[in-house]
N, C-alpha and C positions, 0 to 999 in steps of 0.2 A: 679692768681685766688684767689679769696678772698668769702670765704661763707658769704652770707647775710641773706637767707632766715628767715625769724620767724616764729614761731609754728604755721602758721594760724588757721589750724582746730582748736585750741585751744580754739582760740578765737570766734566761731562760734557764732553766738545770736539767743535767740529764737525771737528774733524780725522778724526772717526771717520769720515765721509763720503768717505774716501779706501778705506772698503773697501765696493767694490759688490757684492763677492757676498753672499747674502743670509746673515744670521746665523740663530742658531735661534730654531724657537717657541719657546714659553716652555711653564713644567709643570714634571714633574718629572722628569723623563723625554725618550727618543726620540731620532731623528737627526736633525742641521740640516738646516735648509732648503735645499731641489734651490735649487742652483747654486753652493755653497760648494765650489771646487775649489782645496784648499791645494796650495803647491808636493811634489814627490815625496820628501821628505824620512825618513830609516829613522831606528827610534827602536835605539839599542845593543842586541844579544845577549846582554852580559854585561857584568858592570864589570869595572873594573881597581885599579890600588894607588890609594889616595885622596892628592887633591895637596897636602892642609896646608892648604889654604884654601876656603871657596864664600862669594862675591859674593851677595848677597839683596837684592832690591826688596820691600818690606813694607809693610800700611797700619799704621798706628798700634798698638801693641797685640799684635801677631803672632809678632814677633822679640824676646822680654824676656829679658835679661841678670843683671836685677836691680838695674840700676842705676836705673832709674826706682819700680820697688819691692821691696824686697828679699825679699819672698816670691813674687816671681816672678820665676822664671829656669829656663828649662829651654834655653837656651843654652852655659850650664855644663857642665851633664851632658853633650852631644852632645858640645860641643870635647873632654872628658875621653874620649869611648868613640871617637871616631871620628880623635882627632887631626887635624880640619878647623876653621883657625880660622874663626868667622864675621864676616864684614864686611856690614854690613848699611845699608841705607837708608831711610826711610822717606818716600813718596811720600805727597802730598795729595789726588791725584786720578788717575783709570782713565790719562786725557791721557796725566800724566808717568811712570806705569810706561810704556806703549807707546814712550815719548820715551826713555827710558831702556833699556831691553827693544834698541832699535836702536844702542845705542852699540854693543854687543858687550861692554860690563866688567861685564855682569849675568850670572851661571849660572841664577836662580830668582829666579822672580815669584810672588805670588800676588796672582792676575787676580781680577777680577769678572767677569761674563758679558757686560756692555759691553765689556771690553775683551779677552776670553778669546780672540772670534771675530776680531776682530783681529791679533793674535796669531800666531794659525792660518793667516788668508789670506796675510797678508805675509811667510809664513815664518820669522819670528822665533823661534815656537815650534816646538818639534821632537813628534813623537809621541812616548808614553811606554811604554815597556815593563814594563806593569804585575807581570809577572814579576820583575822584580829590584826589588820594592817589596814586603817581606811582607807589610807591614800591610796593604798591598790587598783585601785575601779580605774584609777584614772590615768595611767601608765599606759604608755602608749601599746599598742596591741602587738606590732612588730617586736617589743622587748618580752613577752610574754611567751612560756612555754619553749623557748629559742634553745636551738643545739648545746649552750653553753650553762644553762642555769635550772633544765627540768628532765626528767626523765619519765615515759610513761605516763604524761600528762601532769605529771609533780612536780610544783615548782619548789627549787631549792635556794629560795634566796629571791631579794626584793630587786628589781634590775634600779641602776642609778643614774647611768650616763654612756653615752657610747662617740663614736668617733671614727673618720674613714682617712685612710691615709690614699693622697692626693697626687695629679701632678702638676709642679708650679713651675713654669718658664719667664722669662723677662720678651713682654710683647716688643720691646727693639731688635732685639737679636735672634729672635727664632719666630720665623715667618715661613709661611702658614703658618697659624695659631695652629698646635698639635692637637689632636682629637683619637690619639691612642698613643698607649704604651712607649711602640716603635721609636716615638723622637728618643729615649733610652736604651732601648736596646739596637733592632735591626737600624735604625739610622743615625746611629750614635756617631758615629765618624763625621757626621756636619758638625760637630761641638765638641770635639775633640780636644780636650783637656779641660771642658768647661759641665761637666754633669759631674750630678752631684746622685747617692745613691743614699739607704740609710745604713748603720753598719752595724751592721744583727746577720746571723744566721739565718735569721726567720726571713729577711727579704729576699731568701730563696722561694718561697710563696710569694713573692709580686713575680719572678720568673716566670713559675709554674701557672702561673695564673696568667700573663700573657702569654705561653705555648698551649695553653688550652683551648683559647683563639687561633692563635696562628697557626698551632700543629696539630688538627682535629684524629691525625693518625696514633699519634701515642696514646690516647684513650682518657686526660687527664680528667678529673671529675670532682677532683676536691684538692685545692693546692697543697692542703697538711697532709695528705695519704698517696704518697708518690711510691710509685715501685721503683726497680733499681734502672732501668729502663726509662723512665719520667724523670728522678731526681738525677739522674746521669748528664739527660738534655738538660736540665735549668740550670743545673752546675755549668756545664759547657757555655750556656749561654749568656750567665754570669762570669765567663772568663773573659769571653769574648769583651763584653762591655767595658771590663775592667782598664783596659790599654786606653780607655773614649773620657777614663772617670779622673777626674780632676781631687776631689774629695771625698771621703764618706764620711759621714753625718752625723753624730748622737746627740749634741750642745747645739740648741735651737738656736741660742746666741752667735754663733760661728756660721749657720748657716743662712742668718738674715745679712749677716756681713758680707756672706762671698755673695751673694745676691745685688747686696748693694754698691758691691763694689765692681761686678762683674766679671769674680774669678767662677764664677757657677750662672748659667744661663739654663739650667733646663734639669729636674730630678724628682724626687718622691720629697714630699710635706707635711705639717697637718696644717689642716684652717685657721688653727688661732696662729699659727707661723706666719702666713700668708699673710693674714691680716695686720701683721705687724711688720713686717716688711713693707708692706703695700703703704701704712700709715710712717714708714722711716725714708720715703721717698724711691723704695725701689719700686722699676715699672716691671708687674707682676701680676700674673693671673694664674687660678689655680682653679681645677677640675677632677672628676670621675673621670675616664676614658672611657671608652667608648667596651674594651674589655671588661671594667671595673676595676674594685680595688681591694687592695684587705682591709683589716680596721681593727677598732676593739670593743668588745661592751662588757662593763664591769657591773658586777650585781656585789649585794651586802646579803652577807649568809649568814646563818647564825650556827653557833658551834654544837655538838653534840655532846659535850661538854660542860655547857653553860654553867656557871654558877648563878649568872646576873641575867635569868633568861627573859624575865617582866622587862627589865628595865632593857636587855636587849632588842626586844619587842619593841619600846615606845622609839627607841631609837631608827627603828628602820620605817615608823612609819614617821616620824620627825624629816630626816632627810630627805625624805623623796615626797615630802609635802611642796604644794608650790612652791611658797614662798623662798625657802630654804633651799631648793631642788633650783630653785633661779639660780641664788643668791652664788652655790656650786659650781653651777656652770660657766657662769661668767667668770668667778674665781679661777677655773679650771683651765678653763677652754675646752666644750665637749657643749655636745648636744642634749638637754637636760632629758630625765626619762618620763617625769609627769607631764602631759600633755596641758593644763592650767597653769605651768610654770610659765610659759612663754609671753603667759600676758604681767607678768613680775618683774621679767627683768629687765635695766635700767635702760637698753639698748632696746628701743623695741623692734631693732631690726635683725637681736642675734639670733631668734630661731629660722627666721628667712636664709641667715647667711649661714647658718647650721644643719640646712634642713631636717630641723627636728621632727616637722610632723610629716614630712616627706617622706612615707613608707615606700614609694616605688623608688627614692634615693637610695633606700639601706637594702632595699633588696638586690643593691649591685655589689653591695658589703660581703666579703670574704670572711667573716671575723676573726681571730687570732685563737689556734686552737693547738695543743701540741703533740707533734707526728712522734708514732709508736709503732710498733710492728704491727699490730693488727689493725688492717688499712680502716681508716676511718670513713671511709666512703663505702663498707660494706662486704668488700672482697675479700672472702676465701679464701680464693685458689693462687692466691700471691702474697710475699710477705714486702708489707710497706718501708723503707729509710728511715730510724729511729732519730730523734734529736740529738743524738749524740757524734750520729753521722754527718747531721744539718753542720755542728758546730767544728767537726774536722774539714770539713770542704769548705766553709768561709775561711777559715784559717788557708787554705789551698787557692781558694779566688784572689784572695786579695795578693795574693802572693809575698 
């Protein structure tokens, strides 16, 4: 296994704020949010001859050849069975797939939920006819239909992998084993100089996401759709922390160090971190709270667009074929999203330690979705903190 992932939140863009209709809750599950009305656009009845080539937007990690490591490549195999060569890209951030997504020389994305419902409104992405996608049937059901990849019961995109971000403490130094949020925020001052945070804008949503618990009065109901009132407290509360924080976080490398070295005893993660920490001799444990957590799920869309739309087609059910959809995960670090992937790969204990088919796991999943004025949660009669606001108040937290 080999960590790929990049800061994405990091890179969020207020560009996103060019789409007002609202995006979805978060969960695991459900249909977007009333007022999401994408253009009328028909997903294909059938395929056709495949054209030799599919065009790919990718994060890191997604699309391997072999050429970065030579045990990983299941780009080979496809080009051999399907005679589509792959031309691929790898994007940094939600931003520039969207940027890219609109040239028109892309067939296939895969989105994050930031930038999925984008995607969707501007037409860019086309619906999916999950029928000419075999491997479909067998995706696990929590990734089906979900706030970030359907509208209206229409799925826009095949889902691939998904992932919760965690909290990991070192069981020497932080006793009681924590079982909420709290050991970061309200009792940060026990570890004071030693937490660690992630440093995104967006982990203003772990905030708003533990006052939802703790402050049943401010009314929170969905961490990306804060009013000025909600995102005012998790700002606050993220300041608070900030005097307790030791480091914030985007190079997974730096954070297994302070872990092991014990300048960070206690903060937000992902599992494949953990686990490598845990296997570099740091003593660490890593959980859901008892609040829950955010997370991500990325789906592969197909463009509206398309020039290479056959060969786009075999491609999406290629990778979220078992074997392949293993072979990703474990490359990745993520929870694969076919449900027969699990018995593929090489660990047979990483969907256990993944909870991949652990649907009442993902239902504590926040997923990552990007705040707009029109609250995402539904309401009205208030107008929600746009991401552009998220990304002036980190700049404010951290001071």
């Amino acid at each position: 296994m080999r960590l790929i992932r990049t800061p994405r939140a990091a890179a969020f863009c207020a560009a996103a704020l060019l789409l007002t209709a609202a995006c979805g809750s978060s969960g695991s599950g459900g249909s977007s949010a009333p007022g999401l009305h994408p253009p009328a656009l028909k997903a294909p009845e059938k395929l056709g001859r495949t054209e030799g080539q599919v065009n790919l937007i990718a994060w890191a990690g997604y699309v391997e050849d072999g050429s970065n490591d030579p045990r990983a490549d299941w780009v080979g195999g496809f080009e051999k069975r399907t005679g589509c060569q792959v031309r691929s890209k790898v994007a940094a951030s939600s931003d520039e797939m969207v940027k890219l997504m609109k040239t028109g020389a892309y067939d296939a994305v895969s989105a994050s939920g930031d930038a999925s419902l984008r995607l969707i409104a501007s037409g860019e992405a086309a619906p999916v006819n999950t029928g000419l996608v075999p491997n479909y049937k067998d995706v696990f059901d929590g990734l089906k239909n979900g706030a970030w990849n359907s509208v209206d019961g229409r799925m826009y995109g095949i889902p691939h992998g998904r992932g919760a971000n965690l909290l990991m403490y070192n069981t020497a130094k932080v006793t009681p084993a924590p079982t909420s949020w709290s050991a970061v925020f309200d009792d940060a001052a026990r570890y004071e100089g030693h937490v660690t945070a992630y440093d995104s804008p967006i982990y203003i949503a772990d905030a708003a996401l533990y006052l939802k618990a703790h402050r049943p009065e401010l009314g929170i109901k969905n961490p990306y759709a804060l009013d000025r009132k909600q995102f005012d407290a998790a700002v606050a509360l993220l300041k608070r922390q900030n005097r307790y924080v030791g480091e914030y976080w985007s190079d997974y490398l730096k954070e297994v160090s302070a872990f092991k070295s014990g300048d960070s005893v206690v903060g937000t993660t992902w599992q494949v971190i953990a686990g490598l920490a845990a296997s570099e001799g740091a003593e660490v444990k890593a959980l859901v709270p008892k609040e829950g957590s955010t997370g991500w799920s990325d789906t592969w869309m197909v463009s509206s667009k398309a020039k290479h739309p056959n060969c786009a087609y075999k491609w999406l059910d290629w990778i979220v074929s078992p074997e392949v959809n293993a072979q990703v995960a474990e490359y990745f670090g993520e929870a694969p999203a076919n449900s027969r992937a699990c018995a593929e790969t090489t660990d047979k204990n990483f969907c256990a330690t993944y909870h991949a088919a652990d649907e009442d796991y993902w239902k504590k999943i926040a997923f990552w979705n990007t705040p707009v004025e029109q609250c995402l949660d539904g309401r009205r009669d208030v107008t929600c903190v746009p991401y552009a606001e998220w990304v002036r108040a980190w700049t404010g937290i951290k001071g």
